[in-house]
Steps between C-alpha positions, in 0.01 A plus 500: 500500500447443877898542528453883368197491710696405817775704436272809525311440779845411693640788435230740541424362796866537656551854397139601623580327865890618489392875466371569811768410674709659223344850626475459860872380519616779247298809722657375772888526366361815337605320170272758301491707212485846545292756342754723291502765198507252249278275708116440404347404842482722806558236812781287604410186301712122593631430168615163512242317372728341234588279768178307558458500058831345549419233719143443354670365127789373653310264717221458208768365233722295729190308663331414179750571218696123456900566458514239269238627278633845551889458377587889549313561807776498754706781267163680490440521882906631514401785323202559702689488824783731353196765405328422815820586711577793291154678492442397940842674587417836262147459675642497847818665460526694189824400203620648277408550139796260382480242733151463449612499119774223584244270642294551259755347268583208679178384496475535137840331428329201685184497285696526190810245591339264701130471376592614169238733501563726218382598170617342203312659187368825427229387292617673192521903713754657270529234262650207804380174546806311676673722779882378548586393859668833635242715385195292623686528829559888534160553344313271727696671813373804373109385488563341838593805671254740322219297578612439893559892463196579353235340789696673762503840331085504462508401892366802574138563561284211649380213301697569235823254462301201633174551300730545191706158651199298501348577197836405303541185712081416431625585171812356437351152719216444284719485197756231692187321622388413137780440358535236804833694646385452829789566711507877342130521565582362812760814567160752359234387746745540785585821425118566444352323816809668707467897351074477535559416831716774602284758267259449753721676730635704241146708360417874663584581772789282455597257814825415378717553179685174330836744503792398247479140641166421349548745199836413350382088580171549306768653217754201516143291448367725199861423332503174544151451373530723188825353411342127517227668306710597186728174554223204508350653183789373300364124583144567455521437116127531336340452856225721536590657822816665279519851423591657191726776699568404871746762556224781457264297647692513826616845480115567473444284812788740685408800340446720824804438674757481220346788308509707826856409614639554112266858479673579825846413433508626197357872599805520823804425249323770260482745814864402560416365808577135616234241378495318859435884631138477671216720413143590510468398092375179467133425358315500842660772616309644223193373542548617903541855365167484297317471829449094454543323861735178531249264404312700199890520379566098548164439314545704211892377409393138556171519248790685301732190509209285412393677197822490388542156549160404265706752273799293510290158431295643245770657289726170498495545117716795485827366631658512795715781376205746350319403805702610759539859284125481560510454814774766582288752306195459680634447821677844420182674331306451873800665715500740277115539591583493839706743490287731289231468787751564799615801343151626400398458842781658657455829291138462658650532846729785392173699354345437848780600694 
């Protein structure tokens, strides 16, 4: 307990003294984000705040995290260095699509390959159990990357990435704390003491953004989390910290982001347009065009990813596969709603005008 308890204050406490500096050094290289079409702020805003999340669970883990105890940890902290140099240089110099991609990748191959982090079973979802070796691999890859893909895509208004980030690692941590998989709680509270930190920074009017380093890092955390999730159930026998349908249960814990990225994707390759095209269509953009502010946005999609969460929990009965149809439906059923409302509204302003 006082190891979780350390690891959190550490790291909140380096990100939340690192920021400062983080700004003042970034306004004075004009390393800034600038308002734009697609933008939803108004002022040149530093957006490198990844960097000081960065350092904040980086230092939090090594100091109190024991190597020994920890057997993957060095592979781990690879792959957050590989994401960590990927998202800085897009925040400072802007890549490309594919390279980003390509990085992307390489961490992955290190997670899965080196601290076999992957998925094994799918818990009965279309009738498997036992996944053979190649497609655990590609299917894992593909989690990986959607995840990492998914915190950086709903990066856009303030509050939102790292308020979703810490309430799946508070999540997520609690779980690994009972079960006494401390290391992986260890990884959580980081993640949370680090990303509270910088939300203090972060709220309206934003200070600073955490940019692609802090987004696609809080991502390449989620994964590894949700993955460990699904995995250490398979041990867990009759304990009773074991759910009946941890797949669902962490799709419901990621619900926002991977909803909003699929909903997203999905609706560009139906437009015949590129899926990595960027656009104003995501679910706070919609809430922004309903007249909400930042923070009335952030609030109302986070008590949205809770509620779905106690749905998740309470509906372990149903099976992971009839759970996540559930989930899908509703999750679809309120965009829907949201979309009702925008358009309602903008017929409104039509009437007016």
């Amino acid at each position: 307990m006082y190891d979780i308890v350390l690891v959190f204050i550490t790291a909140f406490l380096l990100t939340f003294f690192a920021i400062p500096s983080i700004i003042h050094i970034a306004r004075i290289k004009h390393l800034v984000d600038e308002p734009g079409e697609r933008r939803a702020h108004h002022i040149s805003t530093p957006s490198l705040g990844g960097i000081g999340i960065f350092a904040g669970i980086i230092f939090a883990i090594i100091l109190w995290t024991p190597f020994t105890y920890f057997a993957n940890l060095q592979y781990i902290l690879c792959a957050f260095i590989i994401i960590f140099l990927v998202g800085a240089k897009d925040d400072i110099d802007p890549i490309s699509p594919k390279k980003k991609f390509l990085g992307q990748i390489f961490a992955a191959l290190i997670l899965v390959f080196f601290s076999k982090i992957r998925l094994t079973s799918f818990y009965g979802i279309f009738g498997i159990t036992e996944v053979p070796l190649v497609l655990s691999v590609i299917v894992t890859l593909f989690i990986i990357i959607l995840i990492i893909n998914a915190f950086n895509l709903i990066d856009g208004i303030n509050g939102l990435s790292g308020s979703i980030g810490i309430l799946m690692a508070v999540t997520f941590g609690s779980w690994f704390f009972m079960i006494d998989s401390i290391e992986l709680a260890s990884v959580s509270f980081a993640l949370a003491g680090s990303v509270l930190a910088f939300l203090y920074y972060n709220v309206t009017p934003a200070k600073i953004f955490m940019g692609d380093t802090g987004s696609l890092l809080i991502g390449l955390i989620a994964a590894i989390l949700a993955i460990n999730f699904i995995e250490l159930h398979r041990g867990l026998g009759e304990s009773k910290y074991a759910l009946a349908a941890p797949p669902a249960m962490a799709a419901g814990i990621l619900i926002l982001p991977l909803f909003d990225t699929l909903r997203v994707f999905v609706s560009r390759m139906l437009k015949g347009k590129s899926p990595f095209k960027p656009d104003r269509n995501h679910i706070h953009h919609l809430l922004l065009d309903l007249g909400l502010s930042h923070m009335q946005a952030t609030a109302i999609l986070i008590f949205t990813n809770v509620i779905f969460i106690i749905i998740a929990y309470k509906l372990q009965y149903l099976g992971s596969l009839n759970l996540l149809i559930l989930l899908l439906v509703l999750a679809s059923f309120l965009t829907f709603l949201i979309y009702m409302l925008r358009s309602r509204l903008n017929q409104k302003k039509v009437v007016k005008n």
